[in-house]
C-alpha positions in Angstrom: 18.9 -9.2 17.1 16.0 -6.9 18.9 14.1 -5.3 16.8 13.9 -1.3 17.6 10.4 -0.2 19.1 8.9 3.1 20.1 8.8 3.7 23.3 5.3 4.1 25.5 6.5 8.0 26.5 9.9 10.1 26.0 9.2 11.5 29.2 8.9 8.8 31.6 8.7 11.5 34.2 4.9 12.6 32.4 3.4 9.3 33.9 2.0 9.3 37.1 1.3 6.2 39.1 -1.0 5.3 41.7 -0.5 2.8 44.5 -3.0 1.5 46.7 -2.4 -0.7 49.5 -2.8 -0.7 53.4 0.8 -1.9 53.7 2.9 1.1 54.3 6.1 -0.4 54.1 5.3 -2.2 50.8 4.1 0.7 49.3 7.1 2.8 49.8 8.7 -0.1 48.5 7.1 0.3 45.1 6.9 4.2 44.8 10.7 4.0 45.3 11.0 1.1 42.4 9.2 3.0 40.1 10.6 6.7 41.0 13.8 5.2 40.1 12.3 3.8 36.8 11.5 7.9 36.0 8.1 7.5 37.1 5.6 9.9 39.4 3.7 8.2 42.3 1.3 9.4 44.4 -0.1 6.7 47.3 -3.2 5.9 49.1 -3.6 3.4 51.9 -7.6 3.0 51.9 -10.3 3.6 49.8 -11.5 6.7 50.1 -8.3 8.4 49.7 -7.8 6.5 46.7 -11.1 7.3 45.2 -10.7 11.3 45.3 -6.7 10.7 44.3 -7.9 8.8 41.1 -10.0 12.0 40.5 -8.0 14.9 41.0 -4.6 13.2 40.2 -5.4 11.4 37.1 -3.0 9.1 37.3 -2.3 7.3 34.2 -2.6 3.9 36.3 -3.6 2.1 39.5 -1.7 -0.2 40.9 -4.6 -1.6 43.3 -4.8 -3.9 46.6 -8.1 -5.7 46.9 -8.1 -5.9 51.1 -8.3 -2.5 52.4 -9.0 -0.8 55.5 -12.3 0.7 54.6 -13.4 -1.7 51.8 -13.1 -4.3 49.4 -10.8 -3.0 46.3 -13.0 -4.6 43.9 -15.6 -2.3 44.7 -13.7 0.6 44.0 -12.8 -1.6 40.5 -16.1 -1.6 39.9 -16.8 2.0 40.5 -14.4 2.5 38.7 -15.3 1.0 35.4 -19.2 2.1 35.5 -18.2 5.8 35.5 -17.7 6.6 31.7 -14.9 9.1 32.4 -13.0 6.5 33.9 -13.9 3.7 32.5 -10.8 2.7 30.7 -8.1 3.7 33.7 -5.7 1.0 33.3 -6.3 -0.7 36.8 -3.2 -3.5 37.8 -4.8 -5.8 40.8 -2.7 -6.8 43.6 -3.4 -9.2 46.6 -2.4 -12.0 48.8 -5.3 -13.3 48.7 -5.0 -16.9 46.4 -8.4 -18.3 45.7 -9.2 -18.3 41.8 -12.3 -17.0 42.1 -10.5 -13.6 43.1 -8.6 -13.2 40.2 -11.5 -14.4 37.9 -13.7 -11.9 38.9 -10.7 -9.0 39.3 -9.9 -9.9 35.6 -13.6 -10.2 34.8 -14.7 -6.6 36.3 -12.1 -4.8 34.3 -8.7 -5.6 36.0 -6.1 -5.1 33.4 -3.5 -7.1 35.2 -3.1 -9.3 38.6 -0.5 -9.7 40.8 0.0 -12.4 43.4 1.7 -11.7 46.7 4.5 -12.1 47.6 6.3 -10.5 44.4 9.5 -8.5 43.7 8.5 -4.7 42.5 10.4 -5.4 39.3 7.9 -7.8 38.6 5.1 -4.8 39.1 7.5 -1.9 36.9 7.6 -5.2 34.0 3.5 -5.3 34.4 3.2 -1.7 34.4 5.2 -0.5 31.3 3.2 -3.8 29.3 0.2 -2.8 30.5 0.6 0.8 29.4 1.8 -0.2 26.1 -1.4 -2.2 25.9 -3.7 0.6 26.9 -2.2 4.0 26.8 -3.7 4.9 23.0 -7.2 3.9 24.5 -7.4 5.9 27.7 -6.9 9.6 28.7 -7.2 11.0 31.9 -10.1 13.5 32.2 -9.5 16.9 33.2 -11.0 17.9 37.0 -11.1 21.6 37.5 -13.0 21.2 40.7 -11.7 19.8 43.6 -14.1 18.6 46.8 -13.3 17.2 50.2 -16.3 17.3 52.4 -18.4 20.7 52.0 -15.5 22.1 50.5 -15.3 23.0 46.6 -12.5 24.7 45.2 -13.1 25.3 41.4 -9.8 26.2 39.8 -11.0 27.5 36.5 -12.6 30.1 38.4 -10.4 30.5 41.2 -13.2 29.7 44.1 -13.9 27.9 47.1 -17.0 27.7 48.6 -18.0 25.6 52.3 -21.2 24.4 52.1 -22.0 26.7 49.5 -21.0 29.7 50.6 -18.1 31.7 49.6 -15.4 31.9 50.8 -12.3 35.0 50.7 -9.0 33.4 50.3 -6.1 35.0 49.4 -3.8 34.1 46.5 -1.4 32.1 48.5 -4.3 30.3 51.0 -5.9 29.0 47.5 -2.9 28.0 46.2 -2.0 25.8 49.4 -5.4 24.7 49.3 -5.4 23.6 45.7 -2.1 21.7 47.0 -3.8 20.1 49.6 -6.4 18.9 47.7 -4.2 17.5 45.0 -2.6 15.7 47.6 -4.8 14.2 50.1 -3.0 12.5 53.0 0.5 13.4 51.4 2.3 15.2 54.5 3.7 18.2 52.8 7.0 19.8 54.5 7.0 23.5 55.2 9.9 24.3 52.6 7.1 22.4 50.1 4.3 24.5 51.0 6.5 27.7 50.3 6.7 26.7 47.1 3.2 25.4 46.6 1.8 28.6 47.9 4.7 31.7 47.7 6.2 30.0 44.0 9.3 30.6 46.2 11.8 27.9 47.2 13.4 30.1 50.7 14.1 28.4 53.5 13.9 31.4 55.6 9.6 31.7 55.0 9.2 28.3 56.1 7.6 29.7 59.2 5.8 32.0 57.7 3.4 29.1 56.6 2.6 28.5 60.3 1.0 31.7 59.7 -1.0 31.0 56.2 -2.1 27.5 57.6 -3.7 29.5 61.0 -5.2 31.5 59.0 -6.7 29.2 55.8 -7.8 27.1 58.9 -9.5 29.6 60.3 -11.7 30.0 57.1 -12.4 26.7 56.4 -12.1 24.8 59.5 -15.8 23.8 61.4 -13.6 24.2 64.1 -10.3 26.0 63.9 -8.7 25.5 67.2 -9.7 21.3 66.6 -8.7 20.6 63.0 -10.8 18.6 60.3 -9.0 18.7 57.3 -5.8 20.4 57.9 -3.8 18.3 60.3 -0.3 19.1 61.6 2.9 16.4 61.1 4.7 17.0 63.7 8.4 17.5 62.7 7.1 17.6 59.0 4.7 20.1 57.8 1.0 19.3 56.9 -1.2 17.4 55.5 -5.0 17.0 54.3 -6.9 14.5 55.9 -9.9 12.8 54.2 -13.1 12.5 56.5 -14.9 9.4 57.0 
C-alpha cells in the first residue's frame, strides 16, 4: 500500500517553469506537457532571452539545453550559480550531446538533473516534480522590481521608466504594456492580451485601440520609431519584445 505524502504545492498552477532550447517544436512540445500537468511555462530559445527571463520571471525552475544559438548553456549554468541570488535555482540540463564529460561537468557546476536526448516529456514532468521536491524548501525566487532591456529601466515599485537615464512620461496604460513586455520578452502577445495587460479590460472591441497605445509607447521609447528596436509587430498576432544583441 502507498504511503500518503504531502504534496510539493496545492496550487500546481503557482509554479512557473522555464524552458530553454533552440528547438521550437520541442519546446512547444514540453510547455504543452507541463501546462497540462497544471503548470506555468514561459520559453526562451537562446541565451540571452533566457538570462533576463530567469530574472524578471523567477521561475521556480529551468529546464535548460546546453547548445544554443548564442552560447554554450553551461555558461549561463555557471552564471547562474555564482550570483548569490540565484544561486540555488533548481537548473534541470538537457542535451543531445552524449560525451560523459558533459554531463560530469553539468552535474559538477550545479546541474540539478540531466536529461539525454531523445526523451519522452513525461520523462522531463517525472524529473521536474522530483527535483522540486528535492529543492523547493532551499530556494526562493528573488523579488525584481526593476526591469531592464537595453537603456531602458522600468522600476515598478516606483512606477518609472527611464532611457538612458532620462525620464520618461508614460501614461498608465503605456507602463502597464511595458511592464508586460518586459515580463515577457520574445512572448508575441495578441491584441485581445494587451487589452487586458494594459486597459485591465478583456473587450474585444478595443483591440485596435492598442495599435494606437503601441504607436505611441514607441514613439517614447523607440531610437527610432518609424524602424522598431524593441517593440516588433507579429503580423496576424499582436506584439512582442525583442531582446537586442
Amino acid at each position: 500500500m502507498r504511503s500518503s505524502s504531502v504534496t510539493l504545492c496545492v496550487d500546481v498552477s503557482a509554479i512557473q517553469i522555464l524552458v530553454v532550447d533552440d528547438d521550437h517544436h520541442l519546446v512547444r512540445l514540453i510547455q504543452s506537457y507541463l501546462e497540462q500537468a497544471g503548470y506555468r511555462v514561459v520559453t526562451a530559445y537562446d541565451m540571452a532571452t533566457a538570462r533576463l527571463l530567469i530574472q524578471t520571471e523567477r521561475p521556480a525552475l529551468v529546464v535548460l539545453d546546453l547548445m544554443l544559438p548564442d552560447g554554450d548553456g553551461l555558461d549561463l549554468l555557471r552564471q547562474v550559480r555564482s550570483d548569490s541570488h540565484l544561486a540555488r535555482l533548481p537548473i534541470i540540463v538537457l542535451t543531445a550531446r552524449v560525451d560523459d564529460i558533459d554531463r560530469v561537468l553539468g552535474l559538477e557546476m550545479g546541474a540539478d538533473d540531466y536529461i539525454s536526448k531523445p526523451f519522452h516529456p513525461r520523462e522531463v514532468i517525472a524529473r521536474i516534480r522530483a527535483v522540486l521536491r528535492r529543492t523547493s524548501a532551499e530556494y526562493t525566487a528573488p523579488v525584481v522590481p526593476v526591469l531592464g532591456i537595453g537603456d531602458l529601466v522600468l522600476d515598478a515599485d516606483r512606477h518609472t521608466v527611464t532611457r538612458a537615464g532620462h525620464l520618461l512620461d508614460l501614461t498608465p496604460t503605456e507602463f502597464n504594456l511595458l511592464h508586460a513586455f518586459l515580463r515577457q520578452p520574445g512572448h508575441a502577445f495578441t491584441r485581445l492580451e494587451l487589452v487586458e495587460q494594459g486597459l485591465g479590460l478583456t473587450s474585444e472591441a478595443l483591440e485596435r485601440v492598442i495599435d494606437s497605445h503601441i504607436k505611441n509607447l514607441r514613439r517614447k521609447i523607440e531610437p527610432d520609431p518609424a524602424h522598431p528596436t524593441y517593440i516588433k509587430t507579429v503580423y496576424g498576432v499582436g506584439y512582442k519584445l525583442v531582446v537586442p544583441e
